[in-house]
C-alpha positions in Angstrom: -13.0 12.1 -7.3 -15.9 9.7 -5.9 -18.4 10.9 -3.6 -19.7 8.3 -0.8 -21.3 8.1 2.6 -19.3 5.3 4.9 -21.0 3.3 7.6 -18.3 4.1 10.7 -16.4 7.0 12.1 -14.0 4.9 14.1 -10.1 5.3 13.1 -9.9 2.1 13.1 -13.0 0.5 11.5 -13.2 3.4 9.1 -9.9 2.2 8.0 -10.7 -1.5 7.0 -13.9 -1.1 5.7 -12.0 1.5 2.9 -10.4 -1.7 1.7 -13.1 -4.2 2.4 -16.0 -2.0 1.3 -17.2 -2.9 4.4 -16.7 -6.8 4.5 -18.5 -6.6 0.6 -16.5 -9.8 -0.9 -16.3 -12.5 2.2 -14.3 -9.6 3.8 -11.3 -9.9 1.5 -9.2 -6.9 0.8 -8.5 -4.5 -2.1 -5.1 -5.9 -1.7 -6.0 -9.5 -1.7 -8.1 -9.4 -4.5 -6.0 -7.8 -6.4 -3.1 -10.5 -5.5 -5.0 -13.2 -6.5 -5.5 -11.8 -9.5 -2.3 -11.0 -10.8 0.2 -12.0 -7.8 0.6 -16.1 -8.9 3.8 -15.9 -10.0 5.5 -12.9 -7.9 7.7 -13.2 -5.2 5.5 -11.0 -2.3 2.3 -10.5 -4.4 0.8 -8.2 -1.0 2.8 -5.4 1.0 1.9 -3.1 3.4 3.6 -0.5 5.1 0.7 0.7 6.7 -0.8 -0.5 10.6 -3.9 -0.2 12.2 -7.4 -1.0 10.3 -5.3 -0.3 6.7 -3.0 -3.5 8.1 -5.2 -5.7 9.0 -5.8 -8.8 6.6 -9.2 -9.9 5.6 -11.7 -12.7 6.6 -11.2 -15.3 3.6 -9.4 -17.8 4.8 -10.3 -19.9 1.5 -7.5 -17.3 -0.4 -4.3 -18.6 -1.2 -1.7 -17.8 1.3 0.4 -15.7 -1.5 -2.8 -13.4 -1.5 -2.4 -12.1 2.4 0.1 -9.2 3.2 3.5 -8.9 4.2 3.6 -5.9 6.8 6.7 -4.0 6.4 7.6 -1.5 9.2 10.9 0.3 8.4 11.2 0.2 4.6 14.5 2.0 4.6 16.3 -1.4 6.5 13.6 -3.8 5.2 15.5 -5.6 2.3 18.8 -6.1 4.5 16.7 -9.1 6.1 16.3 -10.4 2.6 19.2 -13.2 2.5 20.7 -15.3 4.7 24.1 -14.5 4.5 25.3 -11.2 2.7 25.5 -8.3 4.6 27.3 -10.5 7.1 30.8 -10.1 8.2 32.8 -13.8 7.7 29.7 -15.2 7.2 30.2 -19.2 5.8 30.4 -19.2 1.6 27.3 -20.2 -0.3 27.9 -23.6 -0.8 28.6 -24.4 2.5 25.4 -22.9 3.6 23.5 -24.7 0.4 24.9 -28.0 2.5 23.9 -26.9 5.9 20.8 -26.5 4.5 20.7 -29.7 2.6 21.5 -31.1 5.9 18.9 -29.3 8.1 16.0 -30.2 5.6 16.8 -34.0 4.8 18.6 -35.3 7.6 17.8 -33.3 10.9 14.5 -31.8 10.4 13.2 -35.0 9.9 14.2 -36.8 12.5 13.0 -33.9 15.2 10.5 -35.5 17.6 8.8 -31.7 17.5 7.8 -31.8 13.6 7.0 -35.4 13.6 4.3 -34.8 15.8 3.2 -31.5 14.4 5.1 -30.8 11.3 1.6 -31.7 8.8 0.0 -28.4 11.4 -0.8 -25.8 8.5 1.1 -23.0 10.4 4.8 -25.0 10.5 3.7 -26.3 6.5 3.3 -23.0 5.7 6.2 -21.8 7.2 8.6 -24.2 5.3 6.8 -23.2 2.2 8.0 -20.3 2.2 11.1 -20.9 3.5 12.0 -22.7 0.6 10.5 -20.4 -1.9 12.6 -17.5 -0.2 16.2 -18.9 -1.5 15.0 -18.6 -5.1 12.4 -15.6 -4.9 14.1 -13.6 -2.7 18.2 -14.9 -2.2 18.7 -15.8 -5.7 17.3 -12.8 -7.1 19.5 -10.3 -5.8 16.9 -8.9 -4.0 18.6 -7.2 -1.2 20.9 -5.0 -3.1 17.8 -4.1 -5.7 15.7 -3.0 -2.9 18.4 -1.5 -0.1 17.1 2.4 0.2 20.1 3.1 2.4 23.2 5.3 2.1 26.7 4.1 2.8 27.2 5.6 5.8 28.7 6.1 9.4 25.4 4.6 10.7 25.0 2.4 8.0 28.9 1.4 7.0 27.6 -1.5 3.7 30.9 -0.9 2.1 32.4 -2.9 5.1 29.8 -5.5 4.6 30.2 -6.2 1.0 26.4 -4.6 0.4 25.7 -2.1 -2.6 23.0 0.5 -2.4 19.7 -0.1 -5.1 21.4 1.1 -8.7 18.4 3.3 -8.4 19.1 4.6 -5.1 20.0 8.3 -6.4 17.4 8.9 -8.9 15.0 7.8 -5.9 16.8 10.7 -3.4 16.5 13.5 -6.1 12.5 12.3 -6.1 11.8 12.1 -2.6 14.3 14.2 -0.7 13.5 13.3 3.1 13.6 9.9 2.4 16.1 9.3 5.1 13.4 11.2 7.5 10.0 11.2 6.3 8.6 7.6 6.7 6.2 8.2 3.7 8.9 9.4 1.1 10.8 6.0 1.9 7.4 3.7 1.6 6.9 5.6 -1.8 10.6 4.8 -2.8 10.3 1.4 -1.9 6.8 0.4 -3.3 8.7 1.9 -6.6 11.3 -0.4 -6.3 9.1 -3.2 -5.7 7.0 -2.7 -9.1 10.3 -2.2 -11.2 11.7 -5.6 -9.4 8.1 -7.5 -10.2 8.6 -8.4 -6.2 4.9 -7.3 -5.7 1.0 -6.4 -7.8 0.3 -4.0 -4.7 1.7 -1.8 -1.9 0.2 -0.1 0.6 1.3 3.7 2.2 0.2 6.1 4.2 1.2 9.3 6.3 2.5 8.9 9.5 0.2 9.9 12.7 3.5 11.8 14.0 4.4 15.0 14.0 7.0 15.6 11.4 8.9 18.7 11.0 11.6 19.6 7.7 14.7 20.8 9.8 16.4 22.5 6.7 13.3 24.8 6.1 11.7 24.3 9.4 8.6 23.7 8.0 5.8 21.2 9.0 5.5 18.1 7.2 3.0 15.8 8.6 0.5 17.0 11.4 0.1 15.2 14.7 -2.2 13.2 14.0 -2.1 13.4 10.5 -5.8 14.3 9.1 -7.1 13.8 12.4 -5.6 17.2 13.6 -8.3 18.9 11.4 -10.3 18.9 15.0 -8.1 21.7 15.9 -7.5 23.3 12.6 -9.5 22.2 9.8 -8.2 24.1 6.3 -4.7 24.7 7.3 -4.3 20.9 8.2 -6.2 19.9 5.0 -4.0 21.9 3.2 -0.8 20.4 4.7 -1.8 16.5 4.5 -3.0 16.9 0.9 -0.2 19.1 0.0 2.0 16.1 1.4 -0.5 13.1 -0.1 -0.5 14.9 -3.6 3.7 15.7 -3.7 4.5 12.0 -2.8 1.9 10.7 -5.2 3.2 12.9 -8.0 6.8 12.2 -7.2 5.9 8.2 -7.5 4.0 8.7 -11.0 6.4 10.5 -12.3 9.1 7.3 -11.8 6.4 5.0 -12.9 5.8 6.8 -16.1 9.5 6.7 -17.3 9.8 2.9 -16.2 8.9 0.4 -18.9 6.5 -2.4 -17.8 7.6 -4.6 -21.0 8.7 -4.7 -24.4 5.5 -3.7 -25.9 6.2 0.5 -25.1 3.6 0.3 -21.7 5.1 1.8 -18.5 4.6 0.6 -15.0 1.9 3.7 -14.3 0.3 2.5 -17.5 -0.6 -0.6 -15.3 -1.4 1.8 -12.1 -4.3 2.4 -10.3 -3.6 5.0 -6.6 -6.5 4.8 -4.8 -6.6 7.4 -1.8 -8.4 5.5 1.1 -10.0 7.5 3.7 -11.1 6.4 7.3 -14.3 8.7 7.0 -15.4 12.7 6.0 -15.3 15.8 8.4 -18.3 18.1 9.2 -19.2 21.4 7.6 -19.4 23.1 10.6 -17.6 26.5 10.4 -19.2 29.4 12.9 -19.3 33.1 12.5 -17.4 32.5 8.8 -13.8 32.3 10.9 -10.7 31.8 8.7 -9.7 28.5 11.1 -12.0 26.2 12.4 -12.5 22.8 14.0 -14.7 19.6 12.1 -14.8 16.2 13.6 -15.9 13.1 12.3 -18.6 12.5 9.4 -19.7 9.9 7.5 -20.5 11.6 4.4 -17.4 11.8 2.4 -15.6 11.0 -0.9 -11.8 8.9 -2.5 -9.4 9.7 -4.5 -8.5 7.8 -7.5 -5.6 8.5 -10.0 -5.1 5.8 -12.7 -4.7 6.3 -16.5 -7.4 3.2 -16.2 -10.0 5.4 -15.2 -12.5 7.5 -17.1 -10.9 10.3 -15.1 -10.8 14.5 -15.3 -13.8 14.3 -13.3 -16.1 13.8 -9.9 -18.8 11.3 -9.8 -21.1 12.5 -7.7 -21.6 15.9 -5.9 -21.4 18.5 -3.4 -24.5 20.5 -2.1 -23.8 23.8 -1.4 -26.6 24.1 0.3 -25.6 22.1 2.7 -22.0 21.6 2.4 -22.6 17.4 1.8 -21.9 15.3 -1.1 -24.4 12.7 -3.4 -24.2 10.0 -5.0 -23.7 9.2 -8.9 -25.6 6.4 -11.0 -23.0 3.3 -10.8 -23.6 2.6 -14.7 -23.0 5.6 -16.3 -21.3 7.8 -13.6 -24.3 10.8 -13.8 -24.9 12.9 -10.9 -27.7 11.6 -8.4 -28.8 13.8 -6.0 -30.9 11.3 -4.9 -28.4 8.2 -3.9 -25.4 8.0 -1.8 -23.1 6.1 -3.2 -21.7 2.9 -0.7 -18.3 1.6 0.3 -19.3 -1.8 -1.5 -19.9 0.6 -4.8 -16.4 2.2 -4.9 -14.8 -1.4 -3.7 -16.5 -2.9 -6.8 -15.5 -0.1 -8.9 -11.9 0.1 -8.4 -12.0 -3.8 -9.1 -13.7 -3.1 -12.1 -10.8 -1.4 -13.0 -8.3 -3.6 -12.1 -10.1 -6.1 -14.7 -10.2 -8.4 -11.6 -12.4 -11.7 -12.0 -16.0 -10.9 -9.4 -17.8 -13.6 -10.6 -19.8 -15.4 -7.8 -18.9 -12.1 -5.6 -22.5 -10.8 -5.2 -20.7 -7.1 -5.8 -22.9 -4.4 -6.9 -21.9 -3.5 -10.5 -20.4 -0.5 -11.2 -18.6 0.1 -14.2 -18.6 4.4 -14.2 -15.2 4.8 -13.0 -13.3 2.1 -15.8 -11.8 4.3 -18.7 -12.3 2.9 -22.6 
């Protein structure tokens, strides 16, 4: 745990400035950074499954174009859009489809009055970059079938379409057992199958803001609202959305612990770092010492960060009882400083830290107290 005091209580702006460290590095991303980093050679270095501020790309338009993310609404039928021609009934065989394309890109594309006069515009070069890099990043690699979450099925019939589930695709049902219904369980399944497929170096999840409600034990899963519901009922909606953020998170490290990231005995969590972005903190407001109580928004707050990277088994910082409120820790060694608050550009710089990604020429604050040995 890191203490910290943010700089908005806006959904919204609370939400980017969690992965920018409010705009610390040109306004680049967590994500992005991290993508550049390792993401070169990967087919879909960014992903997020998120929306709102946690979806929005950052400011650096001097990043590669590899580095920005690829938003992914419905995980569960994501990968059927992942090739151009399985999955289809009678669709053409592959060679006559290598031809068409052949065709299209040599012959007819050329001659369109359209891209002569605006083919060299960065948007449409972009464009046919990646269209090109798809059939051998994504097509050639089998990607749909690796990836595909989903069941055969009355609603989903991919025996008569000549499409396989993920080989993986039970293992990932016993681990998250509402996939099919909770949209969280099926980002978590997916960002796993992602890693194991090398298809990305990050992925991004997060809770609905719907109500969600486990018909078999007719219990509530997700809040309305999510976190944000704490307005009504603080500690029994804390207790439900960190019960659900901690079971998903455990469920994902314990696949990325038995996965192998190479030959040299390393597992995929190995190379992990979670890191639990907030939007802001809640008041300590609670009156006449009820049981239930409302809080709204605060900007004194504190993250979450599980990686076997960090110095971890600890909290930098802490928590005034008193007054209910957090403080800051020394960005060096990680001592207690009730006389700081730590910043978003801090913990930003920190969690890159970790990630042994490349700062130089950033301008980042240093802080090394959260890296491990």
């Amino acid at each position: 745990m890191a203490t910290l005091t943010g700089s908005s209580v806006n959904h919204f702006v609370g939400q980017r400035r969690s992965i920018t460290g409010n705009e610390a590095w040109r306004g680049r991303t967590l994500q992005e950074c991290v993508a550049k980093e390792y993401g070169g050679e990967f087919s879909i270095p960014n992903i997020n499954m998120t929306s709102g501020g946690f979806a929005e790309r950052g400011h650096d338009e001097t990043l590669p174009s590899h580095c920005f993310s690829e938003l992914i609404a419905q995980p569960s039928t994501w990968s059927l859009g992942l090739d151009a021609r399985k999955g289809i009934k009678a669709a053409p065989p592959s060679a006559l489809l290598d031809e068409a394309r052949r065709l299209r890109d040599e012959q007819i594309e050329p001659q369109s009055p359209f891209l002569q006069a605006f083919g060299q515009a960065e948007p449409l070069r972009l464009w046919a970059e990646q269209r090109a890099k798809a059939r051998t990043n994504l097509e050639a690699r089998g990607l749909l079938e690796k990836l595909c979450l989903l069941q055969d099925s009355k609603d989903y019939p991919l025996s008569d379409y000549n499409v396989e589930s993920s080989p993986e695709a039970a293992m990932l049902r016993q681990a998250f057992p509402l996939l099919d219904t909770d949209p969280l369980e099926a980002q978590a399944a997916l960002a796993y199958l992602l890693f194991k497929n090398q298809v990305c170096v990050t992925a991004t999840i997060w809770p609905t803001t719907r109500v969600l409600i486990d018909k078999s034990s007719n219990t509530l899963v997700n809040a309305p609202v999510a976190f944000d519901y704490s307005h009504n009922y603080h500690r029994s909606m804390q207790a439900v959305m960190w019960s659900r953020i901690l079971k998903v998170t455990d469920a994902l490290i314990g696949l990325l612990k038995q996965t192998p990231a190479d030959d040299g005995g390393a597992s995929l969590w190995d190379r992990t770092l979670i890191y639990v972005a907030t939007e802001f903190g809640r008041t300590r407001a609670r009156v006449g010492g009820q049981e239930d109580f409302g809080s709204s928004h605060d900007l004194n707050n504190g993250v979450l960060l599980v990686s076997p990277m960090l110095k971890g088994n600890r909290v930098l910082g802490g928590v005034d009882p008193d007054t209910g409120l957090t403080y800051g820790f020394d960005p060096t060694t990680g001592a207690p400083d009730k006389g700081r608050q730590t910043s978003e550009a801090e913990i930003f710089s920190g969690i890159l830290d970790v990630m042994r990604v490349d700062t130089s020429g950033s301008g980042l604050p240093a802080v090394t107290a959260l890296r491990g040995g």
